[in-house]
GUTI-758734 format. One record per residue: residue number from 1; y negated, z, x of N, C-alpha, C in turn. Coordinates in pm, whole numbers. Layout:
<pts>
(NUM,(Y,Z,X),(Y,Z,X),(Y,Z,X)) ...
</pts>
This chain:
<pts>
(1,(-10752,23632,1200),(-10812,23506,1170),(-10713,23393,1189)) (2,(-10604,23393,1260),(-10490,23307,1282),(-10538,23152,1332)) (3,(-10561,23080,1271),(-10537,22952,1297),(-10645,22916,1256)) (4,(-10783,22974,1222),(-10888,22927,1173),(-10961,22865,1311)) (5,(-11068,22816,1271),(-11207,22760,1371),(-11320,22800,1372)) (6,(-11350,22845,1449),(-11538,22890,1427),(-11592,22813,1394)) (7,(-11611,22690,1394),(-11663,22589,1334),(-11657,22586,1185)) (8,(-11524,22567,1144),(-11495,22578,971),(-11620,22640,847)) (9,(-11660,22566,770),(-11743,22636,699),(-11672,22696,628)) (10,(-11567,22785,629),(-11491,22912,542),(-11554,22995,555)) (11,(-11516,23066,459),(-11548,23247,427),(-11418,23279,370)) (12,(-11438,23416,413),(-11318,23523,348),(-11399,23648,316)) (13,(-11295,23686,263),(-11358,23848,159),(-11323,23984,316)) (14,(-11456,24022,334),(-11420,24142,453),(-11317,24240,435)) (15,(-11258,24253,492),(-11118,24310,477),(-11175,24496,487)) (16,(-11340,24550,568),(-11374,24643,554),(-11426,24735,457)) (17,(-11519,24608,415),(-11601,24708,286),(-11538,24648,149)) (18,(-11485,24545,151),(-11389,24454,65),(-11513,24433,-39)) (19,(-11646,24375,-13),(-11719,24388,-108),(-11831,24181,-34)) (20,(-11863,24202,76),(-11916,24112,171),(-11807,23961,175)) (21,(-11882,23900,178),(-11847,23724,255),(-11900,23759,372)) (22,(-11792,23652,465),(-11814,23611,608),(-11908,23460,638)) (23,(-11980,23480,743),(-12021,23366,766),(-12074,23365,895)) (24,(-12122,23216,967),(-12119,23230,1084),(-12231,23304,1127)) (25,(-12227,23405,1283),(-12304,23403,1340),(-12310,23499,1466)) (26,(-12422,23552,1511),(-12357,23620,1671),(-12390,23720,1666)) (27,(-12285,23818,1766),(-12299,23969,1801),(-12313,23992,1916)) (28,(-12328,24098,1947),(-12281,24178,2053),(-12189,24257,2045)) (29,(-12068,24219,2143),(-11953,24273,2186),(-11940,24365,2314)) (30,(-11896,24521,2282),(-11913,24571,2393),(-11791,24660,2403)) (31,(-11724,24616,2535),(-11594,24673,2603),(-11578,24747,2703)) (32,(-11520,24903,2702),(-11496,25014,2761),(-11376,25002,2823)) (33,(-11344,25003,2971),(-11180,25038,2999),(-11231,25098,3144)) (34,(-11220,25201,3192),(-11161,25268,3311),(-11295,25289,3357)) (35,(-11361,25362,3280),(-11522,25379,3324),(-11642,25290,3334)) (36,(-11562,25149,3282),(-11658,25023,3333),(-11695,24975,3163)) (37,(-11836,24944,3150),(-11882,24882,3037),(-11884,24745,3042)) (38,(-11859,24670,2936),(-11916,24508,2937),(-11919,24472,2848)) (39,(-12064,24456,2819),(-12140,24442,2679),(-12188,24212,2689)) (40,(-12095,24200,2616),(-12145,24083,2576),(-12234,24038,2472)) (41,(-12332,23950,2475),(-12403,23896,2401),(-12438,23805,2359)) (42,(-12470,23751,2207),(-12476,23638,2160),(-12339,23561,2169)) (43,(-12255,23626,2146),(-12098,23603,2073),(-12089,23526,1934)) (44,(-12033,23432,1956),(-11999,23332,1813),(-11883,23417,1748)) (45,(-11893,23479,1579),(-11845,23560,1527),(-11881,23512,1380)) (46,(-11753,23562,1274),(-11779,23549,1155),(-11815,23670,1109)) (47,(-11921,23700,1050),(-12030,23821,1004),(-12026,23879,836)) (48,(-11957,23972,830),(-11971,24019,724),(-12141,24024,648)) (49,(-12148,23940,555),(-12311,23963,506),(-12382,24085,409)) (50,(-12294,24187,382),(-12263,24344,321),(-12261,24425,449)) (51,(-12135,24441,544),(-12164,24566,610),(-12217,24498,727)) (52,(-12200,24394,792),(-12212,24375,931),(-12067,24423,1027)) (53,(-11969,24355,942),(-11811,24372,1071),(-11852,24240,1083)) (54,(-11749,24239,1201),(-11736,24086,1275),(-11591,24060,1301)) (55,(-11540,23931,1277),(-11456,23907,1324),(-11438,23747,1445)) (56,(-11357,23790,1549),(-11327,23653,1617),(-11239,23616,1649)) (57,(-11218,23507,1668),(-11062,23420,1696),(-11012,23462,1811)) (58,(-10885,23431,1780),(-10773,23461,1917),(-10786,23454,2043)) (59,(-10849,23292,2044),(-10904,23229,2170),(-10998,23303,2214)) (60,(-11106,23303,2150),(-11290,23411,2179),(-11253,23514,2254)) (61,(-11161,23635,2156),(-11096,23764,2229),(-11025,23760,2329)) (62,(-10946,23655,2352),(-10888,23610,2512),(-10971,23590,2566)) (63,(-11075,23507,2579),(-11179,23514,2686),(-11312,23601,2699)) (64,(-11318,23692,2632),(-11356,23809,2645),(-11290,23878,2748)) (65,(-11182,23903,2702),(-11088,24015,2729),(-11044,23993,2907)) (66,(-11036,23841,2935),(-11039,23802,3059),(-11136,23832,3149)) (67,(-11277,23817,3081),(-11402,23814,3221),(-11426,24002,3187)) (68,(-11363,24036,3079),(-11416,24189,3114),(-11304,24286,3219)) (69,(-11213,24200,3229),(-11077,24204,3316),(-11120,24233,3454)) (70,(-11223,24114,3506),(-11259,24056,3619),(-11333,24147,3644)) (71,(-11465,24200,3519),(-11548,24300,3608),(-11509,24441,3617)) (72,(-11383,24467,3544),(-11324,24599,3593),(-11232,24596,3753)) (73,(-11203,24458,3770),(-11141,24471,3915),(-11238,24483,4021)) (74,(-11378,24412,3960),(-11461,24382,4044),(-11562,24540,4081)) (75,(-11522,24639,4004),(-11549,24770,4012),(-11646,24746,3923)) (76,(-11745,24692,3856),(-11853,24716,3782),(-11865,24847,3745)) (77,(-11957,24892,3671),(-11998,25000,3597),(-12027,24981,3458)) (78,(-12117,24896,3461),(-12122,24820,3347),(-12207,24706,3371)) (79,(-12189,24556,3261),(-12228,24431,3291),(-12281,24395,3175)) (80,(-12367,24332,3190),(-12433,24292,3061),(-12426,24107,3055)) (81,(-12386,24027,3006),(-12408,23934,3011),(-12384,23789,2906)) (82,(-12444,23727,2882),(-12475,23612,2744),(-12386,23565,2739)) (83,(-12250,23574,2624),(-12144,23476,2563),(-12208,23350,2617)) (84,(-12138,23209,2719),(-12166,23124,2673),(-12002,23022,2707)) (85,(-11973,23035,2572),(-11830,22906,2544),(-11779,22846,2701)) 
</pts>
């Protein structure tokens, strides 16, 4: 997604089913590392409207990737908890 904005009213052609437009809206994101789950929800994501891929910005996946960081140090098992910016 490079340099785009979640905000931006763009679309792009899904790079999966190469058939779908993107547009905004939310998922659930769920991350596996070292036995520990962390399922996020209600994630701001651009939504394939054909298959249902998602894609998110650089920034989003960094802070994902950070608090699911935290609950693997924190030993979790698995965490469930609401995307909020």
């Amino acid at each position: 997604m490079g340099n785009r904005f979640q905000n931006e009213e763009t679309t792009m052609k899904c790079v999966i089913c190469k058939e779908g437009e993107t547009g905004t809206g939310k998922v659930s994101v769920t991350l596996e590392r070292n036995g520990c789950t962390v399922i996020f929800r209600e994630v701001p994501a651009d939504v394939c409207d054909n298959c249902g891929e998602y894609y998110l910005s650089e920034e989003l996946t960094e802070k994902l990737l950070t608090r699911a960081d935290a609950a693997v140090k924190s030993g979790a098992e698995i965490e469930i908890l609401r995307f909020a910016a």
